[in-house]
N, CA, C and O atoms as a DFTB+ gen file, in Angstrom:
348 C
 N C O
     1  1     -16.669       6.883       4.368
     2  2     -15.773       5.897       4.968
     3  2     -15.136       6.525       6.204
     4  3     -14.538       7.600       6.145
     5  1     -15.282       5.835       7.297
     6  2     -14.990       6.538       8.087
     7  2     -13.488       5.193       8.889
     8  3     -13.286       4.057       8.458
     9  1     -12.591       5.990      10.270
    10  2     -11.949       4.929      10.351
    11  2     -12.058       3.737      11.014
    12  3     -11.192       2.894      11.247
    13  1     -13.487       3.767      11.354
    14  2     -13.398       2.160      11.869
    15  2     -14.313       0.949      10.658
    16  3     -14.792      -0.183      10.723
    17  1     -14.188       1.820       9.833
    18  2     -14.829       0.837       8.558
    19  2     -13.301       0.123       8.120
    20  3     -12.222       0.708       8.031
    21  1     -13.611      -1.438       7.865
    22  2     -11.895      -2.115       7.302
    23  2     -12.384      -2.676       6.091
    24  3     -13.557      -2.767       5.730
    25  1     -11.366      -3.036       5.515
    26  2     -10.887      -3.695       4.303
    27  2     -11.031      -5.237       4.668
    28  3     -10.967      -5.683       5.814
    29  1     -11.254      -6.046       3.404
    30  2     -11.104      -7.667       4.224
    31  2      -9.729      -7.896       4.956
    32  3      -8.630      -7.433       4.652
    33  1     -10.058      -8.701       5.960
    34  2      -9.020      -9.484       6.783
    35  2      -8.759      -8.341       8.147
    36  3      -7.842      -8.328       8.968
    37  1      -9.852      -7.503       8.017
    38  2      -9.674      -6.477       8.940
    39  2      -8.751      -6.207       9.450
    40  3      -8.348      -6.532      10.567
    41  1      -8.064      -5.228       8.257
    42  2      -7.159      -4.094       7.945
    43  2      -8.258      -3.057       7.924
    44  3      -9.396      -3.374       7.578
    45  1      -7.891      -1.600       8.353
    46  2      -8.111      -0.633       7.994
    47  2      -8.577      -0.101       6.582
    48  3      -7.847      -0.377       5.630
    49  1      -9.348       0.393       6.428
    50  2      -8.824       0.860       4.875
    51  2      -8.762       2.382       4.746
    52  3      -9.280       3.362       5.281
    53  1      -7.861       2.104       3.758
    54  2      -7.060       3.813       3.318
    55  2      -7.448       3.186       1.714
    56  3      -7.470       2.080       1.175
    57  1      -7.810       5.009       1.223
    58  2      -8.357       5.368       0.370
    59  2      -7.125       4.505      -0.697
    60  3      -6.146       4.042      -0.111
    61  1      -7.233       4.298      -2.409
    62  2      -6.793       4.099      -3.012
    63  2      -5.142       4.836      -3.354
    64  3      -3.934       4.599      -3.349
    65  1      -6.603       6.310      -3.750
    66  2      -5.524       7.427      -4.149
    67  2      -4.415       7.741      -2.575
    68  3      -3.522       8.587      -2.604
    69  1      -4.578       7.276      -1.893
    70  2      -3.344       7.965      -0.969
    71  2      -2.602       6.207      -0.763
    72  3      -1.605       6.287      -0.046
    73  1      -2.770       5.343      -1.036
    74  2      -1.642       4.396      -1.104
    75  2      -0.607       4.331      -2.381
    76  3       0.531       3.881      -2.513
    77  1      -1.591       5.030      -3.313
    78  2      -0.681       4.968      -4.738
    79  2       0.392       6.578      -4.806
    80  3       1.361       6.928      -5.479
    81  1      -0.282       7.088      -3.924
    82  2       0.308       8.770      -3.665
    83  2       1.668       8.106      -2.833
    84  3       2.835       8.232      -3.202
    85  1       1.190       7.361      -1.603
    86  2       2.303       7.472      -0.566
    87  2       3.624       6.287      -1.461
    88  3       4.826       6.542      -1.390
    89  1       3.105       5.118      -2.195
    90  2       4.051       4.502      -3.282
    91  2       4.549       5.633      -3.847
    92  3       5.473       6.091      -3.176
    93  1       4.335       6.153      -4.657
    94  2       4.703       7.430      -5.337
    95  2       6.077       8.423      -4.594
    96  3       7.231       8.346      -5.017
    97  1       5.726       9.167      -3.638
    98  2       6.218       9.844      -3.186
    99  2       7.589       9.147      -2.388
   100  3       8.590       9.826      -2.156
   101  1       7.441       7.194      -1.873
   102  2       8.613       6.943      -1.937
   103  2       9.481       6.627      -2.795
   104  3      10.670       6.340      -2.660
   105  1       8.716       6.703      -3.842
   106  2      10.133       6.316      -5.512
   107  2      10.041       7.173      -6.103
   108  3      10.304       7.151      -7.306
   109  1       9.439       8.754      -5.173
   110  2      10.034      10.243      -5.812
   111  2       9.354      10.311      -7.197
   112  3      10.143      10.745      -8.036
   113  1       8.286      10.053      -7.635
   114  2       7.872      10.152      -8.636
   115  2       6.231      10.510      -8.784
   116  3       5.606      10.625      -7.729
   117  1       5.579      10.673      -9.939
   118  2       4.427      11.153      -9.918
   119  2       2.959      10.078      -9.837
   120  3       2.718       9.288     -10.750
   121  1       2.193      10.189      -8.779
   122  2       1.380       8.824      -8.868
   123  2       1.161       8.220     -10.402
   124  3       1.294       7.049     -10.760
   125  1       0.866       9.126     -11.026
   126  2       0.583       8.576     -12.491
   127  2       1.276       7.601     -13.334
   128  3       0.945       6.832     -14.237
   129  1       2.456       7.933     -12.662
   130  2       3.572       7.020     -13.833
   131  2       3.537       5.924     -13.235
   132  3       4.205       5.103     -13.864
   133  1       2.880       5.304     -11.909
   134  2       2.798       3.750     -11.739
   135  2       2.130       3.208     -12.067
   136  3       0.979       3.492     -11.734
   137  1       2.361       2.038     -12.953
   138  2       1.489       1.026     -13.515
   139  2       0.868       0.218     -12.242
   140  3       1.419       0.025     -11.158
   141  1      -0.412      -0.198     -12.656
   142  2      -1.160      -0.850     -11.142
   143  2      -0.650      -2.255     -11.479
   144  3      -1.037      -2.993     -10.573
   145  1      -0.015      -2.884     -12.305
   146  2       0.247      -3.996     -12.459
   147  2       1.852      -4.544     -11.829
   148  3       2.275      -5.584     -11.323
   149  1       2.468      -3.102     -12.217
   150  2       4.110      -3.226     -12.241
   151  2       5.148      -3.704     -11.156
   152  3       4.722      -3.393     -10.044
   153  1       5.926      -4.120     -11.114
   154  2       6.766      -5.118      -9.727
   155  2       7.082      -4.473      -9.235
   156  3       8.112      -4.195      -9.849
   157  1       7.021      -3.561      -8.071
   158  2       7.452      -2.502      -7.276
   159  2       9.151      -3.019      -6.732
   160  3       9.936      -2.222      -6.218
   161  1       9.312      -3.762      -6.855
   162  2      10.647      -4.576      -6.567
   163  2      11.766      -3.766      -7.431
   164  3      12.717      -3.110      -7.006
   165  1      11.293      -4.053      -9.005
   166  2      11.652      -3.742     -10.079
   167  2      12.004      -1.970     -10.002
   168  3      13.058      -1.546     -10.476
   169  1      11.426      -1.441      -9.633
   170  2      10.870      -0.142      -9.790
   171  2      11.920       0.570      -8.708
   172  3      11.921       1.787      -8.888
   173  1      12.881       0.122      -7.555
   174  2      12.765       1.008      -6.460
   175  2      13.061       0.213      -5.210
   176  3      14.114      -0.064      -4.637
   177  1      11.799      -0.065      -4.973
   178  2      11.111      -0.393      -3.609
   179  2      11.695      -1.548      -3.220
   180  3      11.404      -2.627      -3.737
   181  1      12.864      -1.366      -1.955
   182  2      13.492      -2.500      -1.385
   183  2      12.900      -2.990       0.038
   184  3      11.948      -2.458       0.610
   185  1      13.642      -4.108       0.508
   186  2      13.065      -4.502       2.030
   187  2      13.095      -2.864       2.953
   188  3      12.061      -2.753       3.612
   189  1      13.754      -2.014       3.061
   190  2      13.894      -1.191       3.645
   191  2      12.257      -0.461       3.729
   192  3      11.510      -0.396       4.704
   193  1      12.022       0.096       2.163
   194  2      11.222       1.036       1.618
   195  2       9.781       0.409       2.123
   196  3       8.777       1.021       2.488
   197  1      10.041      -1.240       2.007
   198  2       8.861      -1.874       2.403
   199  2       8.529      -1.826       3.627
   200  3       7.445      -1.401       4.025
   201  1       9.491      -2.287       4.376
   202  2       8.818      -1.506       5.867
   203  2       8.550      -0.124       6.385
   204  3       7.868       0.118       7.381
   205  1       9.157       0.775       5.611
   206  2       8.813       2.194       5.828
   207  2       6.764       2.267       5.618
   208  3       5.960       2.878       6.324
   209  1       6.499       1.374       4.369
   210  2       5.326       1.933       3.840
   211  2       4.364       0.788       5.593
   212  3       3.703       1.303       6.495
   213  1       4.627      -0.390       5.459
   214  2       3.814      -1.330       6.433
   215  2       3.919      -0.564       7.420
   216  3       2.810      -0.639       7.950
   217  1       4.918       0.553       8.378
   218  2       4.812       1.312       9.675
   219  2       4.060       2.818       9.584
   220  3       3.816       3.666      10.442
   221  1       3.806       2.744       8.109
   222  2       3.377       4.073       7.769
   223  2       1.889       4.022       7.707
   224  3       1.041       4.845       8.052
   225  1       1.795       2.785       7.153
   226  2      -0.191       2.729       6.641
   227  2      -0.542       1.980       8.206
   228  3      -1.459       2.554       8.792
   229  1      -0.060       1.027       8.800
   230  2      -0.081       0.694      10.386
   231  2      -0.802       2.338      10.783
   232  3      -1.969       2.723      10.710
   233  1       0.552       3.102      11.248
   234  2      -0.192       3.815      12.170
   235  2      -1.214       5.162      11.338
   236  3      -1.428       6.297      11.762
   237  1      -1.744       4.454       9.918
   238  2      -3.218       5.292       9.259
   239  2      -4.091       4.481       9.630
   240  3      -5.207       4.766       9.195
   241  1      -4.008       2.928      10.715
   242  2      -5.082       2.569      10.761
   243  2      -5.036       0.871      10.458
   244  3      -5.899       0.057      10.788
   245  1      -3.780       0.610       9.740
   246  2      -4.070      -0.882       9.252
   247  2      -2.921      -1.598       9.663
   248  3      -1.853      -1.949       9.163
   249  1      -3.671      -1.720      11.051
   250  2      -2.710      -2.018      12.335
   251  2      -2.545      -3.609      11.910
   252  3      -1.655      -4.055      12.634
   253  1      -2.872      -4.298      11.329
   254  2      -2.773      -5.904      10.869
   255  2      -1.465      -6.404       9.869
   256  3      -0.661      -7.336       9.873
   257  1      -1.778      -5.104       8.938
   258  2      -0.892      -5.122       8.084
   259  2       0.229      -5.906       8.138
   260  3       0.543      -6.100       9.312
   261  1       1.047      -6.499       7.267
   262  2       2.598      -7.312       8.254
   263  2       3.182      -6.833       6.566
   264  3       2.469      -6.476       5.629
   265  1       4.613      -6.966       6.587
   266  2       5.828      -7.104       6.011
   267  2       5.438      -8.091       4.898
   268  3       5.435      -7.627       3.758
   269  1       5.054      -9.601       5.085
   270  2       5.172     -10.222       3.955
   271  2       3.539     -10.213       3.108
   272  3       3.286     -10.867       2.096
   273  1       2.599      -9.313       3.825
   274  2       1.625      -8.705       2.726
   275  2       1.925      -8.045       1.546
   276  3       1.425      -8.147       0.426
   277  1       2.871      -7.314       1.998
   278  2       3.059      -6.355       0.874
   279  2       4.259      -7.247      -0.266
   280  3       4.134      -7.378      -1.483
   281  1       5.551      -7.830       0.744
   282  2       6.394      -8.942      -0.486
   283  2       6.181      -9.886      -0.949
   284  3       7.023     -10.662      -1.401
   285  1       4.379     -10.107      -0.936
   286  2       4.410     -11.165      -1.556
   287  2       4.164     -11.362      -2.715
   288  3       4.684     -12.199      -3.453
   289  1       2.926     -10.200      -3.079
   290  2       2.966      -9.689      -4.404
   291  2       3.387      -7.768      -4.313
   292  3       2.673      -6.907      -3.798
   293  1       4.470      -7.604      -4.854
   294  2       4.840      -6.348      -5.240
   295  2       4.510      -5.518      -5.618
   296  3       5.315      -4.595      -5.743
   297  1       2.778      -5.289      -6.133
   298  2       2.275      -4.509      -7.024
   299  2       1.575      -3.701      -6.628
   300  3       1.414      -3.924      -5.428
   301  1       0.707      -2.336      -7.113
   302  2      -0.287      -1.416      -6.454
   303  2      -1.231      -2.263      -6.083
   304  3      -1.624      -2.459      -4.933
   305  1      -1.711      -2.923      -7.367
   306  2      -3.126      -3.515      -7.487
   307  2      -3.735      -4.174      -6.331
   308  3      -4.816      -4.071      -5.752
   309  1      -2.164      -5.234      -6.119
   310  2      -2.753      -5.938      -5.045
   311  2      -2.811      -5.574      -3.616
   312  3      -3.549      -6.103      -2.784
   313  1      -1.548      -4.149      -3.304
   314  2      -1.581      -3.235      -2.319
   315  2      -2.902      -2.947      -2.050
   316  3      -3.601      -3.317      -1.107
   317  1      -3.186      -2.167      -3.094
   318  2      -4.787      -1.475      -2.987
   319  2      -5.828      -2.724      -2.694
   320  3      -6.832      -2.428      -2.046
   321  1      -5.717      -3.697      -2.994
   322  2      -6.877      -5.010      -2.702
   323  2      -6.421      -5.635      -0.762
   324  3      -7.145      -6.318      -0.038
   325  1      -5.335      -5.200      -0.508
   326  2      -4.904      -5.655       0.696
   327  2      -5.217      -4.193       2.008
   328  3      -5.471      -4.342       3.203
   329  1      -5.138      -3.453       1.574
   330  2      -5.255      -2.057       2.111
   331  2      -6.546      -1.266       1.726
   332  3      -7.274      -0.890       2.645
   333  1      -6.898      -0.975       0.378
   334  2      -7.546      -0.173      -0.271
   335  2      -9.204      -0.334       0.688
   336  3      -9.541      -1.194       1.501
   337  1      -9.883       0.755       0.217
   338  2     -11.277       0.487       0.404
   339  2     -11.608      -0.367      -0.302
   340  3     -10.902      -0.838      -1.193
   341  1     -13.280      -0.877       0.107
   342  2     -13.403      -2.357      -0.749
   343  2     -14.167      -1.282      -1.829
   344  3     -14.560      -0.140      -1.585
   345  1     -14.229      -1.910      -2.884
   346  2     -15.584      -1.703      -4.057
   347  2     -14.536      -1.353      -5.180
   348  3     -14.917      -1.091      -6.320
């Protein structure tokens, strides 16, 4: 995978493991302990935190990305389906 390969809706894509790493590392915790299902809302992750991550994965590449991708559903799963590599 290289970086001009994208994700649908041509976004970029970034690997799985480093969107669930970079979630992780902003709610200070260990990738493992996030459930791929769980409400990141719930968990932590405010409007603030949310734009930290959309200016962060932007300039890895997923320059499309917007703010209400990520609030609309709260979760890894669907992070990783909006960002992630495909397969």
């Amino acid at each position: 995978m290289n970086a001009e390969d994208t994700a649908a809706g041509g976004k970029a894509a970034l690997a799985p493991e480093r969107i669930r790493a970079d979630v992780a590392d902003l709610l200070g915790c260990d990738p493992a302990e996030i459930d791929p299902d769980e409400d990141l809302l719930d968990r932590g992750v405010d409007s603030i935190r949310l734009m930290s991550l959309v200016e962060h994965w932007r300039q890895a590449g997923a320059t499309r990305l917007e703010f209400a991708d990520l609030a609309e559903q709260p979760d890894l799963r669907h992070w990783e389906q909006l960002v992630g590599e495909p397969g």
